[in-house]
C-alpha angles and dihedrals in degrees: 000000000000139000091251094051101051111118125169119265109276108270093015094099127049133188120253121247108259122220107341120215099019105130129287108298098064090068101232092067127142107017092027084229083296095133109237130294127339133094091290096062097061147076124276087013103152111151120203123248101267095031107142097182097279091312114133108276122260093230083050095047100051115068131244128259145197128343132247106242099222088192086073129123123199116201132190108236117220122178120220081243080070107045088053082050088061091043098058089039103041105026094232116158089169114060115199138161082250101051091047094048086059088040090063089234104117131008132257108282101003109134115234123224117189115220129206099229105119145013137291129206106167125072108248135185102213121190107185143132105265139354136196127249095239092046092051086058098051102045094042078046087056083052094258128133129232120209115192 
């Protein structure tokens, strides 16, 4: 086998049709192998996306539902078990927004809430969004501080 002498497999490949609608004897003559009638067989025809023929549209058809609340606020949730966890990996004793951002905990701009699920050994200074009742407890019991 050489480079020179590679084909397709038989039947793999087919021509491609020549000029279309250019008289009979081109075989593909009158309808340009359009079908007859109807928008698709003539010129300029370009449907949008979700056109159904003129039916009513699915996404039309189906009702709406719900409503999204702007007023609300997502927050990332981080238990004091793993704040202890970053502690023991990363070496923080200061635990901002920032520091967990480099750290590829959280994501630019998400806003961090500290839950109270777990324990914590080590004293931390801990700057976030939010806490819960419970984790502030714990950490300021650790002898940590928690600043909102």
């Amino acid at each position: 086998m050489k480079l020179h002498s590679l084909t397709p497999a038989i039947g793999s490949v087919k021509a491609k049709k020549g000029r279309l609608g250019r008289g009979e004897g081109s075989g593909s003559g009158g309808t340009a192998s359009k079908g007859h009638k109807g928008a698709k067989s003539r010129s300029g025809n370009k449907n949008k996306r979700a056109f159904e023929g003129g039916q009513m549209p699915i996404q039309m058809r189906l009702p709406k539902r719900g409503f999204k609340n702007i007023n609300n606020i997502t927050y990332v949730a981080i238990n004091v078990s793993r704040l202890q966890e970053i502690h023991d990996n990363y070496g923080l004793t200061e635990i901002t927004k920032v520091a967990l951002y480099n750290e590829g905990i959280i994501n630019k701009g998400d806003k961090v809430k500290v839950l109270g699920n777990g324990e914590l050994s080590v004293k931390l200074n801990i700057q976030v969004d939010a806490f819960s009742a419970t984790a502030k407890s714990k950490i300021e019991g650790a002898g940590g501080t928690v600043n909102a």
